[in-house]
ZAMARGU-4260 file (C-alpha; in steps of 0.2 Angstrom, whole numbers, plus 5000, padded with zeros to 4 digits):
<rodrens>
0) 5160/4962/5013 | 5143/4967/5021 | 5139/4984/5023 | 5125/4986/5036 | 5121/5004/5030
5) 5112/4996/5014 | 5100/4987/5025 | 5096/5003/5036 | 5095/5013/5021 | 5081/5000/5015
10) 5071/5002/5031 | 5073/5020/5032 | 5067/5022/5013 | 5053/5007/5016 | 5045/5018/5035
15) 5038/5030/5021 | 5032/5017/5008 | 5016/5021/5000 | 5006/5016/4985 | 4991/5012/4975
20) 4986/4996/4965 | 4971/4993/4953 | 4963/4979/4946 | 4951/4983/4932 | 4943/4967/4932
25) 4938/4968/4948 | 4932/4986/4945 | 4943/4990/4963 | 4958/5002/4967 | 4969/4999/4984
30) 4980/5013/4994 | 4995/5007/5004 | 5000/5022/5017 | 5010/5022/5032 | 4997/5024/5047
35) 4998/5039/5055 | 4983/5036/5066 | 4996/5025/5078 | 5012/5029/5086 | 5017/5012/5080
40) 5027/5016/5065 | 5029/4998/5058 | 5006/4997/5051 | 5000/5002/5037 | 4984/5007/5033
45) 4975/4999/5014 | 4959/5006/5009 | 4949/5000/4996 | 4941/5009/4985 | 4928/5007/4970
50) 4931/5011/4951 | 4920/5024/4948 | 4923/5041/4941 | 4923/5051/4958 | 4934/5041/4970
55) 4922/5043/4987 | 4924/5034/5003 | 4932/5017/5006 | 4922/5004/5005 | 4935/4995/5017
60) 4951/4999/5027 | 4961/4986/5034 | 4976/4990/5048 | 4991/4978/5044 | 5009/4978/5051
65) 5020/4985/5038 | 5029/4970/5033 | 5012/4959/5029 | 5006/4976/5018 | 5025/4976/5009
70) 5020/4956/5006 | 5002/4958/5002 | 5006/4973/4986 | 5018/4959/4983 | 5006/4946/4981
75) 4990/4955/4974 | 5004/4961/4959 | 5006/4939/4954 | 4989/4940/4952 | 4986/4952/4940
80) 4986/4971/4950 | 4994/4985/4942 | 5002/4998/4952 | 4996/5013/4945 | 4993/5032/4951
85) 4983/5039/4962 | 4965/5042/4957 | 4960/5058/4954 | 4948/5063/4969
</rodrens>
């Protein structure tokens, strides 16, 4: 039998969907949020950081509909990122 409450409960759970990704080798950390800077509430926002010992500015940010930034963590994990959590600032 399918329950349509699974599929809403999903969505609901993935509006809020944030997290960060490293990749040592490349010496770079990424942050997925939810963009708040838009009333659209299906982008997110993924900033680029560098590794350093003092996490400063972004050295990019990129403003992606939430579905490409759900594939794109997907993606960058096959090829060797790491979730991992939040630098410290």
């Amino acid at each position: 039998m399918f329950n349509d409450h699974l599929d809403d409960a999903w969505s609901q759970q993935q509006l809020h969907w944030s997290g960060w990704l490293v990749n040592r080798q490349e010496g770079l950390f990424i942050q997925f949020k939810p963009d708040t800077s838009t009333k659209h509430v299906d982008c997110v926002l993924l900033s680029t950081f560098r590794w350093s010992p003092v996490l400063g500015n972004p050295v990019r940010q990129q403003r992606m509909p939430r579905h490409l930034g759900i594939e794109m963590w997907t993606n960058l994990q096959k090829i060797g990122w790491i979730p991992c959590s939040p630098p410290q600032s």
